[in-house]
N, C-alpha and C positions, 0 to 999 in steps of 0.2 A: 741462386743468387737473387736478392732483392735486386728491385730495377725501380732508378727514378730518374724523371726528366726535370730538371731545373731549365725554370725560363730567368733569361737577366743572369747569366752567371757569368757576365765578363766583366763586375766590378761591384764591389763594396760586400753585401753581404749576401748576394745571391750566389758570388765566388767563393767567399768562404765557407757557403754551408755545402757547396759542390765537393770541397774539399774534406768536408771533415765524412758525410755522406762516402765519400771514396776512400779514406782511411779505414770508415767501418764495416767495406767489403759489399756497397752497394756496386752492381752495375749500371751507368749512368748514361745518360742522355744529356748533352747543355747547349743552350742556343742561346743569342743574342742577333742583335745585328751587323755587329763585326765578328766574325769568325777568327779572324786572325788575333782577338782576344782570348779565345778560350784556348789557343794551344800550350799555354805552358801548363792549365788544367790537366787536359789529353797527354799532356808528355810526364805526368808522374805514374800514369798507367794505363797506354795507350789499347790496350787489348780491353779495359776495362771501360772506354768510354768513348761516345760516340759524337759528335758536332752539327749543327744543323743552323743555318742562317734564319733566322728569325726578328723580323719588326712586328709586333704586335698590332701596332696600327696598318695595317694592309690588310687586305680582304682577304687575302690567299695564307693568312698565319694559320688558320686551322688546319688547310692542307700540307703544312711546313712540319708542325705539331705529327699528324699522323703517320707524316713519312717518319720522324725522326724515331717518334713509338715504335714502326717498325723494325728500325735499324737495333733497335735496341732489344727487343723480340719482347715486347708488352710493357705493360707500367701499372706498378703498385702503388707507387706516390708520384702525387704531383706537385713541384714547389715553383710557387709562383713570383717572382722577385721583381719583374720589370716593374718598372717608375719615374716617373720626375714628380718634381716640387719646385716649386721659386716662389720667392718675397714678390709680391706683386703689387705695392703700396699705388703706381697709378693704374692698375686697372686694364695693363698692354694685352690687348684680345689676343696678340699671338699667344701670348704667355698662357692664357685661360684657356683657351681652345685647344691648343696641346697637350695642355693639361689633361682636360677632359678625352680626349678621342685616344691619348694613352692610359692616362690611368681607371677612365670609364669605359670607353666603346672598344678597349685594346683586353682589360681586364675582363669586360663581359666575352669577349670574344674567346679567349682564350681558358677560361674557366668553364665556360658553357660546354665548350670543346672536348677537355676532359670528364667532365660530369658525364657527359653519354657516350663517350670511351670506356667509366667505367659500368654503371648503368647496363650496358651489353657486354661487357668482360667480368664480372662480376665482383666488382666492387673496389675498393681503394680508398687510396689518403689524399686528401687534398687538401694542400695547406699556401697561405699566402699570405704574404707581406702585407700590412695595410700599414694603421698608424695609431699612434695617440690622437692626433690631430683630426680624428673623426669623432673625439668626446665633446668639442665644441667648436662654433665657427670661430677659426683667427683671421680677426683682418687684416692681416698681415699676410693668408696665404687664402685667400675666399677660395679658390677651385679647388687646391690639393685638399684643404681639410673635408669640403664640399664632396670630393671626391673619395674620399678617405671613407668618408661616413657612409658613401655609399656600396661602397667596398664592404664594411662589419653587414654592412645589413642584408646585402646580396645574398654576401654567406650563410648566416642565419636564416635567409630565408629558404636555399639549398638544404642545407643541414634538414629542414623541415620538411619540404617537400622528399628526400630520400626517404625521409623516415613513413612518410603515407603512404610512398611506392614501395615499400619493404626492400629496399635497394641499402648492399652493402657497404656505404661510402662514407670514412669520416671525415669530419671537416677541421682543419687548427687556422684559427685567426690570429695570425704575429703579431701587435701593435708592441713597437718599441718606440722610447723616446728617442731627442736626438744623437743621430747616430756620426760618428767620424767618417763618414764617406764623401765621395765623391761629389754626392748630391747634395751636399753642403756646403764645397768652393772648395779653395786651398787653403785658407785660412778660417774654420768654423769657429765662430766665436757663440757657443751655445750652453744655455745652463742646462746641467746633470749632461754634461756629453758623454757617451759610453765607447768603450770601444768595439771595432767591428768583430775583433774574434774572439770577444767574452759575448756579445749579443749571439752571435752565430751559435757556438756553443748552447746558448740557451734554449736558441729556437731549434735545436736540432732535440735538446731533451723534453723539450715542450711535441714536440711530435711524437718521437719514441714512449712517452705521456700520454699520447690522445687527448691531450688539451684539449676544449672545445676553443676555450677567448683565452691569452695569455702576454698581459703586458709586460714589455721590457724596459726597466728592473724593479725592484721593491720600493724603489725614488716614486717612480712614475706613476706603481702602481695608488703609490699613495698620491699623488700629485691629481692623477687623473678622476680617483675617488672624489677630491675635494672641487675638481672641475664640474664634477656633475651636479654639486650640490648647491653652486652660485646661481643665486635668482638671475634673469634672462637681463632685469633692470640694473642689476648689478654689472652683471659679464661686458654690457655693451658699454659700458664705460671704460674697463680697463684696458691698458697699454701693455698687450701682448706682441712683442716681437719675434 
């Protein structure tokens, strides 16, 4: 039986790809920081899945990660989901800072972790949530996009490095547009919004795929083409929210 550990699988889309991952007969791993999230995951097939408390941001996540690999008896994939994001129009350093130490120093942490899990186990998939919002800075969201971007290129630059150490490890970069979850309030009011379990669904065949980069949907992928091509003098003028 395939075995994967989903990190962030107690809401939006790290839940539902745990789910769909467990319909097609993986053995699973899921952590979050509340545990008492992930049980109605464990309760559609408790023999097939295992729970492990995990904050990202804590120094002790990588030893959280190995215990949980253990329970599960190894890992071939690793899906990466935790995150935040918020509109940060003044500038609130709480906002930025947490940003950063989850979505950057929680992301390195936790990616790094697998990488040389597999590196000495010989090899695997590692795939992870980033964003659209790493194709340009919005000022509307300076840290998350900030951090987004840092995220595509972390990867690629992994991706690369396995490839000089002849290590078997592949890499898929998720960027979806915005999504209906959680991390978007109770009320998202967002253009091209998608829903969580058509994205899910995609990122599960973008794996089963070996995507290397694969944006979600065909909207976005067009959207984010045309993002790349605005001159810098141009972009800093527009009113992206």
């Amino acid at each position: 039986m395939k075995k994967a550990i989903v990190i962030g699988a107690s809401s939006g889309l790290g839940k539902e790809v745990a789910k769909l991952l467990l319909a097609d007969g993986w053995q699973l791993g899921i952590a979050a920081r509340r545990v008492e999230r992930l049980e109605d995951i464990k309760a559609l097939s408790p023999s097939n899945v295992e729970v492990q408390a995990i904050d990202v941001t804590n120094d002790d996540a990588p030893q959280a990660l190995e215990a949980l690999i253990e329970k599960v008896g190894g890992m071939d994939l690793y899906f990466h989901a935790s995150g935040v994001g918020s509109q940060n129009m003044e500038l609130e350093p709480d906002i930025e800072l947490h940003t950063v130490a989850t979505n950057g120093m929680g992301f390195t942490r936790m990616i790094g972790t697998a990488y040389r899990y597999m590196a000495e186990h010989g090899g695997g998939h590692i795939a992870a949530i980033s964003s659209i919002a790493g194709t340009k800075g919005l000022g509307a969201a300076p840290s998350y996009s900030a951090t987004k971007a840092m995220q595509n290129t972390y990867l690629q630059a992994l991706e690369q490095q396995s490839r000089m150490r002849g290590l078997n490890i592949t890499f898929t970069d998720l960027r979806p547009g915005f999504v209906a979850t959680p991390l978007l309030g109770d009320d998202p009011k967002y253009p091209m919004l998608l829903k969580p379990e058509k994205v899910a669904k995609e990122m599960v065949k973008a794996i089963k795929r070996r995507r290397h980069v694969w944006v979600i949907d065909w909207k976005w992928r067009i959207a984010t083409a045309l993002w790349r091509r605005i001159p810098r003098c141009l972009w800093r003028n527009l009113k992206i929210k």
